[in-house]
C-alpha positions as CSV (number, residue, x, y, z in Angstrom):
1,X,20.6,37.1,-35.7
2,X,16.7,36.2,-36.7
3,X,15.8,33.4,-34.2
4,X,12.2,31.8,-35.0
5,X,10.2,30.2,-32.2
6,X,9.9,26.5,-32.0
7,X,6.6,25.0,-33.7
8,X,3.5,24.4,-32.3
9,X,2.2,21.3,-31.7
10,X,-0.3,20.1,-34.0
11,X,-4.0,20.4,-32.4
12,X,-7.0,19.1,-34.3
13,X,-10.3,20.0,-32.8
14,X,-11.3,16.4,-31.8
15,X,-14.8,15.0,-33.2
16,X,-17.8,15.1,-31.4
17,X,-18.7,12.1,-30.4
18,X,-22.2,10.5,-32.0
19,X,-25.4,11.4,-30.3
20,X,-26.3,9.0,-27.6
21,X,-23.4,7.1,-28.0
22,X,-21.9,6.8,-24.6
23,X,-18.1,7.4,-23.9
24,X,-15.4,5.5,-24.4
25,X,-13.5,4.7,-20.8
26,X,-10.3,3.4,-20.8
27,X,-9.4,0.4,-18.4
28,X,-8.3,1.5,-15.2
29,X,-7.0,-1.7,-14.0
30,X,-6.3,-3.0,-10.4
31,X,-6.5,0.3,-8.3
32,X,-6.3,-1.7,-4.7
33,X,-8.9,-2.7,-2.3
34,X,-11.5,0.0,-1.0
35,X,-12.2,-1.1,2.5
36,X,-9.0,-1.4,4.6
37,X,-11.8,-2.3,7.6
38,X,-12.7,-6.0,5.3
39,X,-8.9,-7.0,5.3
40,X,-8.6,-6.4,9.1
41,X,-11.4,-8.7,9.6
42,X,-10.5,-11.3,7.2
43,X,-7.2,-11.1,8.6
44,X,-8.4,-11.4,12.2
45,X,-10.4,-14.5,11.1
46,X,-7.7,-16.0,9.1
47,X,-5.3,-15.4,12.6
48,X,-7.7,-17.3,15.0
49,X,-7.8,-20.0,12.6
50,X,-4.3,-20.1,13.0
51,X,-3.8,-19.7,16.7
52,X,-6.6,-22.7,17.3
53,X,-5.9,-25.0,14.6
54,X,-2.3,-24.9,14.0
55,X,-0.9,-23.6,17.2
56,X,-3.2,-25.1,19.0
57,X,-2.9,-28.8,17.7
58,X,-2.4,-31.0,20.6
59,X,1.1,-32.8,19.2
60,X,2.5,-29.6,20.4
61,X,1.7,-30.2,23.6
62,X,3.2,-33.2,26.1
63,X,0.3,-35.8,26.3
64,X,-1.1,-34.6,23.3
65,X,-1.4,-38.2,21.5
66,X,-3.7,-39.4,24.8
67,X,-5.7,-36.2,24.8
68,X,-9.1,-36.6,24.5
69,X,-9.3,-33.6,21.2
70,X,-7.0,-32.9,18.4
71,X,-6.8,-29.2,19.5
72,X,-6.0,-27.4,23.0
73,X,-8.7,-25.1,22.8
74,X,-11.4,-28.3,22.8
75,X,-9.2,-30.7,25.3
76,X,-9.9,-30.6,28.9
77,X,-6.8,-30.4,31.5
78,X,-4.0,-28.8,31.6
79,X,-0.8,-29.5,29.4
80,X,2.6,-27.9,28.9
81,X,3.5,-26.7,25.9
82,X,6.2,-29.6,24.1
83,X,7.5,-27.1,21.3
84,X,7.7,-23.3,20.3
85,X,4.4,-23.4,18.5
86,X,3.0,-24.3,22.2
87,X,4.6,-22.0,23.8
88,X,3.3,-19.1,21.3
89,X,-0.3,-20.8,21.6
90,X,0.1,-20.1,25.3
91,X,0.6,-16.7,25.3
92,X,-3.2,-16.6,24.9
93,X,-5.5,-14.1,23.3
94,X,-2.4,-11.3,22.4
95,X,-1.3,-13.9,19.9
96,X,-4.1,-13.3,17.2
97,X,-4.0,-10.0,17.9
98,X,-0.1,-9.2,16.7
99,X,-0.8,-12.1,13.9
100,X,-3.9,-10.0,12.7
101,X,-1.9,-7.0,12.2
102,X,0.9,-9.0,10.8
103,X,-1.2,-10.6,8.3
104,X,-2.7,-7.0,7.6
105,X,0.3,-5.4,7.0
106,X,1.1,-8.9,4.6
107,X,-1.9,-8.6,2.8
108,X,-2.2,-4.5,2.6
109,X,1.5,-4.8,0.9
110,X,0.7,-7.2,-1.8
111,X,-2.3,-5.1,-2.3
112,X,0.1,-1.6,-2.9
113,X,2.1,-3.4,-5.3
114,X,0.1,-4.3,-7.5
115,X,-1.8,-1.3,-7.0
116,X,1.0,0.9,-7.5
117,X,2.5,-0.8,-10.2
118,X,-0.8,-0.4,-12.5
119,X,-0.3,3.0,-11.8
120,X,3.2,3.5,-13.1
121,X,1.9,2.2,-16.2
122,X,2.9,-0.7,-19.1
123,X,6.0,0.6,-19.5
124,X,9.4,2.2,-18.1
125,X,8.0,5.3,-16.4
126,X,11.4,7.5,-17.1
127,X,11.2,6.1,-20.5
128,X,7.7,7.2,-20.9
129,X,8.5,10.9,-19.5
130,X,11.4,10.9,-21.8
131,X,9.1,10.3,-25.0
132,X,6.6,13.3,-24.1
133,X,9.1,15.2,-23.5
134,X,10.8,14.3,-26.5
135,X,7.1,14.4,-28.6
136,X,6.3,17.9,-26.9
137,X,9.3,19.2,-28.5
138,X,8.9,18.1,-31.8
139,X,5.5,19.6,-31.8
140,X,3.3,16.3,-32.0
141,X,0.2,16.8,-29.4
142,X,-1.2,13.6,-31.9
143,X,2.0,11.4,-31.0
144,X,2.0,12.5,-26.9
145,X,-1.6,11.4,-26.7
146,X,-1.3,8.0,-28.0
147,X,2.0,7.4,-25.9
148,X,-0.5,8.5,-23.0
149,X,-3.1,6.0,-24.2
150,X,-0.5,2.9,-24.3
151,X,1.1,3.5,-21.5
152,X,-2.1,4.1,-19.3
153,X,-1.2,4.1,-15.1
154,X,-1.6,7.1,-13.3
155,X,0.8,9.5,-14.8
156,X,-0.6,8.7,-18.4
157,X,-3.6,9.8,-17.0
158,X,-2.7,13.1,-16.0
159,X,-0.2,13.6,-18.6
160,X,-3.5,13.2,-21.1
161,X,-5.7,15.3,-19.1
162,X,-3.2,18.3,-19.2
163,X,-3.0,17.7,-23.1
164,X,-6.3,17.4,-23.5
165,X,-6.3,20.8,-22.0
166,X,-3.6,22.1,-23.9
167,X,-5.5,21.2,-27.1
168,X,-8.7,23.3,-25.8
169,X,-6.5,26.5,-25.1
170,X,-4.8,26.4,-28.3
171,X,-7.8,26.4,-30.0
172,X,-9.4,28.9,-27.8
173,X,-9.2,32.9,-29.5
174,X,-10.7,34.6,-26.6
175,X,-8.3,34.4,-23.5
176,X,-5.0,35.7,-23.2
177,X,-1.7,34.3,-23.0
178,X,-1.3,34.1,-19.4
179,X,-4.9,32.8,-18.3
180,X,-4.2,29.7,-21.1
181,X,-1.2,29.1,-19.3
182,X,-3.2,29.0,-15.7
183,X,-5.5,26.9,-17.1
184,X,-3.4,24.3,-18.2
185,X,-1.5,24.3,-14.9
186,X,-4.5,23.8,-13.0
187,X,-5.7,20.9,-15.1
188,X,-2.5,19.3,-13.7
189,X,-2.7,20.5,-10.4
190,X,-6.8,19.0,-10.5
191,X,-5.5,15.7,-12.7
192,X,-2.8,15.2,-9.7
193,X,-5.3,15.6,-7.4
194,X,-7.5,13.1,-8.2
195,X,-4.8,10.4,-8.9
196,X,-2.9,10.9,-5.7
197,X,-5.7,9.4,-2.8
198,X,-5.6,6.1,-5.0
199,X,-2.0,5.5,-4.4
200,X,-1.3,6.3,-0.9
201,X,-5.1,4.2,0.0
202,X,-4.5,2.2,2.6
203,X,-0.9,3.4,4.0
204,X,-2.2,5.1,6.8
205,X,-3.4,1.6,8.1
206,X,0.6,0.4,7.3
207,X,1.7,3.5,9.3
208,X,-0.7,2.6,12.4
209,X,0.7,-0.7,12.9
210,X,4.1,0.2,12.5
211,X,3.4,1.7,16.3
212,X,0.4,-0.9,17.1
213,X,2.2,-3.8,16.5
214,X,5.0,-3.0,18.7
215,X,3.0,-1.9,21.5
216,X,0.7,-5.1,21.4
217,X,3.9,-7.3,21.4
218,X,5.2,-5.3,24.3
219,X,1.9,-5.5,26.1
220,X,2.0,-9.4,25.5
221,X,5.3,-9.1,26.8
222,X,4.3,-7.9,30.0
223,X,1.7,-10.5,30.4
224,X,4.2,-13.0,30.0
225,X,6.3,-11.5,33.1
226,X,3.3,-11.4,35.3
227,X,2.5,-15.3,34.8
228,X,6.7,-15.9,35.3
229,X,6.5,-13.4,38.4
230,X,3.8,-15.1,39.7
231,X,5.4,-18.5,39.4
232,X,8.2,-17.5,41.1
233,X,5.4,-16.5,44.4
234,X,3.9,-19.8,43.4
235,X,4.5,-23.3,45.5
236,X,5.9,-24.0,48.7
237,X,9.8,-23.5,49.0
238,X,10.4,-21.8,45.3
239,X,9.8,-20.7,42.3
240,X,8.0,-23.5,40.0
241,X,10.6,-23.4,37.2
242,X,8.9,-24.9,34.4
243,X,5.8,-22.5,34.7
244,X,8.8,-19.5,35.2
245,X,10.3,-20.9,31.6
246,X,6.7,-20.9,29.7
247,X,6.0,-17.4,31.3
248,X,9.5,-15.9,30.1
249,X,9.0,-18.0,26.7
250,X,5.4,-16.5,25.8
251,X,6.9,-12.9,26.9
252,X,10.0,-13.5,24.4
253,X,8.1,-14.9,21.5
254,X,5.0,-12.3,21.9
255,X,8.3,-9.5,21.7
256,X,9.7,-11.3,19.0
257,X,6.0,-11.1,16.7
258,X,5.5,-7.5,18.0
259,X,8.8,-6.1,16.8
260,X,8.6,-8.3,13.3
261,X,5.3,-7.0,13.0
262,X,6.5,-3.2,13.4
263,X,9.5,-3.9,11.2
264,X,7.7,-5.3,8.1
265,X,5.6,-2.6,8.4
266,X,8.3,0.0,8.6
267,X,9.7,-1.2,5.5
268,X,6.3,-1.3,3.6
269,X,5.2,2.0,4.6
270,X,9.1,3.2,3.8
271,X,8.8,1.6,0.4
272,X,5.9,2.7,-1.4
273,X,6.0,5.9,-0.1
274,X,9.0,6.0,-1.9
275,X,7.4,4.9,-5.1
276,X,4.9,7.3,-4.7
277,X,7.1,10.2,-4.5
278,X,9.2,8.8,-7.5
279,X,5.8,8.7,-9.6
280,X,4.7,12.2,-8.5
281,X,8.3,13.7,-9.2
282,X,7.6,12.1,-12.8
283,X,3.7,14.1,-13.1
284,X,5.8,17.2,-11.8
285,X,8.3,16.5,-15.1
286,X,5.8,16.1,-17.4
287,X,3.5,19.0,-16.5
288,X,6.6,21.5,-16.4
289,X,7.5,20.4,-19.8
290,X,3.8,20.7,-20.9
291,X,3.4,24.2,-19.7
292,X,6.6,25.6,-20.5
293,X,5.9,24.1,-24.2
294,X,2.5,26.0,-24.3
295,X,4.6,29.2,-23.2
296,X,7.3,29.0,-25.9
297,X,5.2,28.5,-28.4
298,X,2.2,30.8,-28.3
């Protein structure tokens, strides 16, 4: 039985573009923040504020309304914390330090949505690999390219590179077979390339204070056991029991921001590495389909 091979797609040799006239970019959109280094800082800033200004505020100390400044850090003498936001004020100069990375991690995870989003592109990414797919086998390169140009994101962008090489080799008389077909997988392989350190920016700086944060809780932890220990040497006859309650207090809350620290940046890191690897399985779709197209059909 006569089989026939399925058509080629359609590949017009694209015009050249006027001389001097620049070329056309597309938009790339929000790609996330460059400097991981500025967020720290404005997160460090933003933490201090905090600790002096809000936990710091004198009504959440006893005698606050009598003190002599609004905030603790201004007011001279000595005075107990009256709440939990005193208490976590107490436990001194750890406290902007576990907010700083818990703001961080905050910050950097707002920034990787968005970020990542944009990169999946306008529309429903399986959707959009279902279309080229589904364009590649009807043979319309013209139709797979403008699919590429409204969806746009990361994948669209590699997905039209690759095409854009497909066009060249089908047009090209000289090579053979085989070194077309190596040419349009490393046009993917390079595309991927390229794409991939824009979506995984910044995770590293997730993944360290996934560790950080929980050490710098623990050593604020420990910190708060020396002051309780060395109430408990303190005063004639016993332990002074209100100082050994603030001491075991900062330790416990200090703990309590480490580990919340570590865990909502477990769960960040954990997420969007999973959306990365979803979008990459997608480009590894698409560029099997492209190549295995070229191969069937010249």
């Amino acid at each position: 039985m006569e089989t026939t091979k399925p058509a080629a797609p359609a590949a017009t040799k694209p015009a050249a573009p006027a001389k001097g006239a620049p070329a056309k970019k597309q938009s790339q959109g929000f790609t996330g923040i460059k400097s991981g280094l500025a967020v720290i800082i404005f997160c460090w800033i933003l933490a201090e504020v905090i600790y002096v200004f809000a936990f710091g505020h004198m009504s959440n100390f006893q005698g606050g309304d009598a003190a002599n400044s609004a905030f603790h850090f201004f007011a001279e003498g000595e005075y107990k914390p009256a709440n939990l936001l005193g208490t976590v004020y107490e436990g001194g100069f750890i406290v902007p330090l576990i907010w700083t990375q818990l703001l961080t991690v905050f910050v950097l995870a707002l920034e990787r949505f968005f970020a990542v989003r944009n990169a999946y592109g306008r529309t429903s990414l399986s959707k959009f690999v279902a279309a080229i797919k589904q364009a590649l086998a009807g043979g319309d390169l013209k139709k797979a390219k403008e699919l590429c140009d409204n969806q746009r994101g990361s994948v669209a962008n590699v997905v039209r590179a690759t095409l854009n090489r497909y066009e060249e080799m089908h047009n090209n008389t000289t090579l053979a077979k085989d070194q077309k077909v190596l040419a349009i997988h490393k046009e993917l392989e390079e595309a991927t390339a390229l794409e991939m350190p824009m979506l995984q920016e910044n995770l590293p700086i997730i993944g360290t204070i996934v560790t950080l944060g929980t050490l710098t809780g623990l050593l604020g932890t420990v910190l708060g056991m020396i002051r309780s220990f060395s109430a408990m040497g303190s005063g004639e006859g016993g332990a002074d029991s209100a100082a050994l309650s603030v001491g075991i207090s900062e330790a416990l809350v200090n703990t309590a921001s480490g580990i919340a620290t570590g865990a909502l940046g477990v769960i960040t890191y954990n997420y969007f590495t999973n959306k990365i690897d979803r979008l990459t399985f997608a480009i590894d779709e698409v560029g099997f389909s492209i190549v295995e197209t070229f191969n069937a059909t010249h």
